[in-house]
C-alpha positions in Angstrom: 59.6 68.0 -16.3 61.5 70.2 -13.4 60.1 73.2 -12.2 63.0 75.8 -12.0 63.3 77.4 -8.8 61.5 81.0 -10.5 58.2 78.4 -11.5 58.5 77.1 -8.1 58.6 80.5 -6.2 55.5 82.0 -8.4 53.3 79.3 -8.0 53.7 79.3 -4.1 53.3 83.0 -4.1 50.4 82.9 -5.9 49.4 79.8 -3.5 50.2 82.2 -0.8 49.1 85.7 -1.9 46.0 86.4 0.1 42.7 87.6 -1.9 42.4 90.5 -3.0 38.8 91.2 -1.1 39.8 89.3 2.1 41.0 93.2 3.9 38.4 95.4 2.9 41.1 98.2 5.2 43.4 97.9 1.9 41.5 99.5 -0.4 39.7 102.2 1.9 43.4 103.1 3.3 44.3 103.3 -1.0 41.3 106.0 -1.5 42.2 108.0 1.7 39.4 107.0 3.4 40.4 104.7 6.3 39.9 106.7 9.8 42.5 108.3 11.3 42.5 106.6 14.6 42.6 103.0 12.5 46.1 104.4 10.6 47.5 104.9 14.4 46.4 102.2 16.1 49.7 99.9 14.2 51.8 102.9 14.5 51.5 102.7 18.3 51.2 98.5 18.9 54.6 99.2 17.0 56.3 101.2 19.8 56.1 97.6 21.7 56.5 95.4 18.8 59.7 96.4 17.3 61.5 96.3 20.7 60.2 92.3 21.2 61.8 91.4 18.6 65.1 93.4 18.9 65.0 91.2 22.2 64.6 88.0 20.3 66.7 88.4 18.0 69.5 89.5 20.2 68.5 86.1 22.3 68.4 84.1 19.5 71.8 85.3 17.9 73.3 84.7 21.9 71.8 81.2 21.3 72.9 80.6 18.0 77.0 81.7 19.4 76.9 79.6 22.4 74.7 76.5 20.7 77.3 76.6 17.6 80.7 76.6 19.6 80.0 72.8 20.9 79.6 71.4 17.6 82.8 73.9 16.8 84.9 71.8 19.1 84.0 68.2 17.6 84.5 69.3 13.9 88.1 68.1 13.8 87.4 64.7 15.1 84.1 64.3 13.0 86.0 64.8 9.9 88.6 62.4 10.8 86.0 59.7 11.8 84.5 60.2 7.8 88.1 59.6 6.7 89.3 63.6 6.4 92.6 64.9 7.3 93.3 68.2 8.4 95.0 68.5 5.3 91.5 68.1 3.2 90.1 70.5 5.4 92.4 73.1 4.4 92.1 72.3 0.4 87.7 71.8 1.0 85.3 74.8 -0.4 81.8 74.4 -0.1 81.5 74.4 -3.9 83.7 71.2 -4.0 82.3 70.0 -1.6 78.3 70.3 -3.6 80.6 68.5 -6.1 81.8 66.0 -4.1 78.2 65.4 -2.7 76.9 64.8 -6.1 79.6 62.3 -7.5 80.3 60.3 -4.2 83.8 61.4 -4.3 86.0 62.6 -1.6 85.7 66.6 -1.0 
């Protein structure tokens, strides 16, 4: 029998879900009784946090721009090696394509 993607996604979030004892913070930040300084402390290591990532992101979406436009450039003369024309290219969607993919056939 085949899991569906929902059966698949609940039992590795329930694989994944940590226990409910394992942060004894949880429940004393719940009742209002976590110390103050405690409820900062994240608050503050945020103010640097949130920043390093803004960074990283930004470098990995200059990455991802300059990495990509390479492959950009060779896409034509890929296609043509498998047997595509330019004309294919114009008439492919990526659902015919899944299609294609599953029957062997051309795109």
């Amino acid at each position: 029998m085949t899991a569906s993607a929902r059966d698949l996604l609940q039992k590795a979030t329930g694989a994944l879900a940590p226990d409910q004892g394992a942060n004894p913070f949880a429940p004393r930040m719940e009742r209002g009784e976590a110390p103050r300084e405690a409820l900062a402390r994240p608050a503050l290591e945020q103010r640097w946090v949130i920043p390093a990532d803004r960074r990283s992101f930004a470098h990995l979406a200059g990455r991802s721009v300059t990495g990509e436009e390479p492959a950009a450039r060779h896409l034509s003369a890929f296609a043509q090696a498998c047997g595509m024309s330019e004309g294919d290219a114009g008439r492919t969607s990526p659902e015919r394509s899944k299609n294609a993919q599953a029957g062997g056939s051309k795109p």
